[in-house]
N, C-alpha and C positions, 0 to 999 in steps of 0.2 A: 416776336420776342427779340429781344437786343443782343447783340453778341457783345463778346469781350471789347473789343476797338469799340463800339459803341457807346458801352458802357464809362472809359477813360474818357473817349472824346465829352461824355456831359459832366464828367467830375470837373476837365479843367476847362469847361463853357460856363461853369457853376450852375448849371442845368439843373430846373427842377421842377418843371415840365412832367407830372407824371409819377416824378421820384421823390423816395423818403431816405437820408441820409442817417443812415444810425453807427453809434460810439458814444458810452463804452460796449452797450452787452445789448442783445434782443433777448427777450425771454419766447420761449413757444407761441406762447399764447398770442403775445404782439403780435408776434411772426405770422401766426394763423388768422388774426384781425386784419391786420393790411392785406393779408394773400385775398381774401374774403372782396376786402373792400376793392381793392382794385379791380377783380374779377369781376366785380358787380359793376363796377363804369366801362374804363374806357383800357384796362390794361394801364401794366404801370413795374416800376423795380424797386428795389428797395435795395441799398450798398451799405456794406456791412463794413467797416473800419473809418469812415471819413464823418469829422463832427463836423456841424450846422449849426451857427449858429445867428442866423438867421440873415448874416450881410458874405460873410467866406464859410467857403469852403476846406477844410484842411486833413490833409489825407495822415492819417494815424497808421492804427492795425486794426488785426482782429485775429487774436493770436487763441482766442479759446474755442475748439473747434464748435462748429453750429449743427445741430444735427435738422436737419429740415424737415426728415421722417416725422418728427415730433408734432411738428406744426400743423402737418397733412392731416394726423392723425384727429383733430377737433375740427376740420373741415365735415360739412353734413356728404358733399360729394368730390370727386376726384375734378382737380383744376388743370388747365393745361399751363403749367412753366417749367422753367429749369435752374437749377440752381448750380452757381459753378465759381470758384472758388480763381484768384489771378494775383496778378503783384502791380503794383505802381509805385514808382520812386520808393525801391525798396522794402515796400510795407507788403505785408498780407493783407488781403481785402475779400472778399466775393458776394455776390451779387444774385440775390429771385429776380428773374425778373417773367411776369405773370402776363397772359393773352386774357382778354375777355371773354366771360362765360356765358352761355346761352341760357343756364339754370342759375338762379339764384345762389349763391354759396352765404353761408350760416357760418356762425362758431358758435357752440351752446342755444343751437335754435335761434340767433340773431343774425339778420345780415347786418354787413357797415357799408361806409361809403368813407369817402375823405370828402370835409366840408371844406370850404371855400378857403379855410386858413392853414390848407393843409392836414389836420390835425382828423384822429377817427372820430367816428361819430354813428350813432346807431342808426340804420335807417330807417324810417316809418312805411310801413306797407298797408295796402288795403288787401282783404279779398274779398274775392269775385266770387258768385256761383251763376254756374251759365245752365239756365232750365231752360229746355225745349227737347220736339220731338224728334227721334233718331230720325224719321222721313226727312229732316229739315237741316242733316248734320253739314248740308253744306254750308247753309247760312252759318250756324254754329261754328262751321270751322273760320270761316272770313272774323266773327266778331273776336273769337279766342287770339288768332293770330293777330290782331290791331291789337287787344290788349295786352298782349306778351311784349308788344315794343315796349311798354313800362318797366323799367325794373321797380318804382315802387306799387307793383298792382302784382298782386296771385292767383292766377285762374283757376278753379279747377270745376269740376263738371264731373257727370255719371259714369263716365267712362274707367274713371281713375276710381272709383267709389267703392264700397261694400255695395254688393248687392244686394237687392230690396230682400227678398226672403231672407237673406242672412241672420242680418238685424235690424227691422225695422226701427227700431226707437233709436239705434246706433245712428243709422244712415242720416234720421232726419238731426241727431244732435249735431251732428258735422255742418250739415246747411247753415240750420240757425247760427252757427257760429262765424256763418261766415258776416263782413260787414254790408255785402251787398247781393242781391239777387237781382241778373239780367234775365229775362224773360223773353223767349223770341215766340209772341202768339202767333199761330196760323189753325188753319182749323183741327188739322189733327193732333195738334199738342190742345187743343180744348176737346178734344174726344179721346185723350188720351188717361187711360185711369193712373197711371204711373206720374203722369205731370201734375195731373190734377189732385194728385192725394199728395204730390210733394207740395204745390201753394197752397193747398187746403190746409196741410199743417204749419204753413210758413206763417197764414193770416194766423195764428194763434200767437206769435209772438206780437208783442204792442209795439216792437218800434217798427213792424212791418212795409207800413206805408211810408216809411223815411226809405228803406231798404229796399224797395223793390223799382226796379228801372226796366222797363219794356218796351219791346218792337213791335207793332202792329203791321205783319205782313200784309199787303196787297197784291194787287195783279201786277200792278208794275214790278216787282219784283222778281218775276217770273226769270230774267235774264240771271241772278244767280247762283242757279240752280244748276248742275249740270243736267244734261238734256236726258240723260237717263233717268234721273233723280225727281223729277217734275210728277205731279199729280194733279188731275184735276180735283179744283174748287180749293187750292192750297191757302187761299186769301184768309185772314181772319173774320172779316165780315159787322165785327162788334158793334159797330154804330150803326147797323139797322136790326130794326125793333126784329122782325121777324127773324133773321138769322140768330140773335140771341135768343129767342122763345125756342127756337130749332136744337141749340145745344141745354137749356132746360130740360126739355121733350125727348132728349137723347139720353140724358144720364136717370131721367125717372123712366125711362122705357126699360135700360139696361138693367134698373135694381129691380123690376117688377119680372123681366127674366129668369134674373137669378135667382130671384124668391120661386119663381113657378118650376124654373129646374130642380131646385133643392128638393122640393116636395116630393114630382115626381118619382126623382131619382130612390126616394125610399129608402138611404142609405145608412146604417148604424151609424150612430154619435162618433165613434171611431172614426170611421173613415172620412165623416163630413169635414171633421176638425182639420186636413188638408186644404178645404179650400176654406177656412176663416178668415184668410188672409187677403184673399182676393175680394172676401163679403166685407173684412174690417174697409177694406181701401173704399170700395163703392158706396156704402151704409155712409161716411163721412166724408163724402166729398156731394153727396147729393143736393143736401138743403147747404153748403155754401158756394154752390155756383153759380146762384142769382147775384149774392155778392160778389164774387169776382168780379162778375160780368158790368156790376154797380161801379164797382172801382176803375175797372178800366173805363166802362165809359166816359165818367165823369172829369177823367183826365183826361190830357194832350199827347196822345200815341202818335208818334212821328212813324214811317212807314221806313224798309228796311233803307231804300232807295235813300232818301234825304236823310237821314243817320249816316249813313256812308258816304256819303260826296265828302265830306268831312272827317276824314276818319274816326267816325263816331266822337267827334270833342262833344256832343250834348253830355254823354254817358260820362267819358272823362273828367268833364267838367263837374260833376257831382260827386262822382268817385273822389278825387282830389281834395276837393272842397275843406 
């Protein structure tokens, strides 16, 4: 952040660089729009008495006090600046000046940016949803962390989520809404019932297959694992015939368990009705995992390895688009 001498020295560099020159008045709301929008680039000030008029610079006042509190207050989270009030050539003046945020900052749910002409401008975002299995949250974490270098992309993932018993209909409205679904397959997110009842209900939305963008783990990929974290057979395996009939023969083994537990168990309709949730996830994701399994084959699964040489631009590049 800038101090005071800093701030004088770009008034008479007519510096602006960063900076927005405002006279006669800031209203809150402005005030909380550029705090926003800077925080979302690169950091920036904003000087309160000096008019711009787009060739000089000319130092005024700013004699109606600013309350700043006000502006804070329509931020979605707390920003790192400071706001500090100085004189030059007699006038009153003072000056935010705002650091870069690691979270996105909103005013009424929107972030800004400043466009190329200076001027605010709302910024367009995508989101993200990052599916895969907690066994694999390393990967998971390498891909979140690449996509967080975007400020226009928003990640989020199961972590942050309602939890599945909560509300299940809740949980999956959230996905759907998001604009993209990264997928990191390995074998245990395809034997995973939690993964697999979440893209079982994803394929039901139609724009799906615009939406869904995937990693096909292999062996090579074994080195981003930390060494504790590694399992064997972690590879997805998809493009051969056999290891796909393997996860078919996995999830009709699993329903025909649960069917044979149920029975046995003998247990009043009451008490059954606790595990309905765990029979709803398995019952509907049974007959569309040959489809999955369709979709991904017939695509071009790039392996975690060759996504990342590049900081994953394949993914970006779509995202963006």
């Amino acid at each position: 952040m800038r101090t005071i001498d800093e701030i004088i020295q770009a008034i008479r560099n007519s510096d602006r660089n960063n900076k927005i020159y405002i006279h006669p008045v800031l209203t809150p709301e402005k005030a909380a729009k550029y705090i926003a929008a800077f925080s979302n680039e690169s950091g920036g000030d904003i000087i309160l008495g000096v008019h711009d008029d787009g060739q000089t610079l000319r130092v005024k006042n700013y004699s109606v006090p600013f309350q700043v509190e006000n502006a804070f207050k329509l931020l979605n989270i707390n920003v790192n600046c400071i706001f500090e009030p100085f004189q030059l050539e007699g006038k009153k003046l003072c000056y935010i000046s705002i650091e870069k945020s690691m979270q996105l900052v909103k005013v009424h749910d929107i972030p800004y940016k400043i466009d190329p002409n200076g001027e605010l401008a709302e910024m367009k975002t995508k989101t993200v949803f990052l599916s895969y299995c907690h066994a694999d949250s390393d990967l998971a974490n390498i891909v979140e962390k690449s996509l967080n270098k975007h400020d226009d992309i928003i990640v989020s993932r199961d972590i942050n989520k309602t939890q599945y018993r909560d509300d299940l209909d809740e949980f999956m409205k959230t996905i759907r809404n998001h604009d993209f679904v990264v997928s990191i397959v390995t074998r245990k997110y395809l034997e995973s019932l939690n993964c697999m009842y979440e893209i079982t209900e994803l394929m039901k939305d139609p724009n799906f297959n615009d939406k869904l963008l995937f990693i096909i783990v292999n062996k090579a990929d074994a080195k981003y694992y930390k060494e504790q974290n590694i399992y064997n057979n972690f590879e997805a395996g998809i493009y051969d015939f056999n290891k796909r009939l393997s996860y078919i023969t996995y999830w009709d083994d699993k329903g025909k368990e649960m069917e044979k537990s149920l029975k046995s168990a003998d247990l009043p309709s009451e008490m059954i009705a606790e595990f309905a949730l765990e029979k709803r996830k398995l019952v509907s994701i049974i007959p569309s995992t040959s489809s999955f399994m369709s979709l991904l084959q017939n695509k071009i699964g790039r392996s975690f390895k060759d996504i990342k040489k590049n900081d994953f631009k394949e993914i970006l590049d779509v995202i963006k688009d």
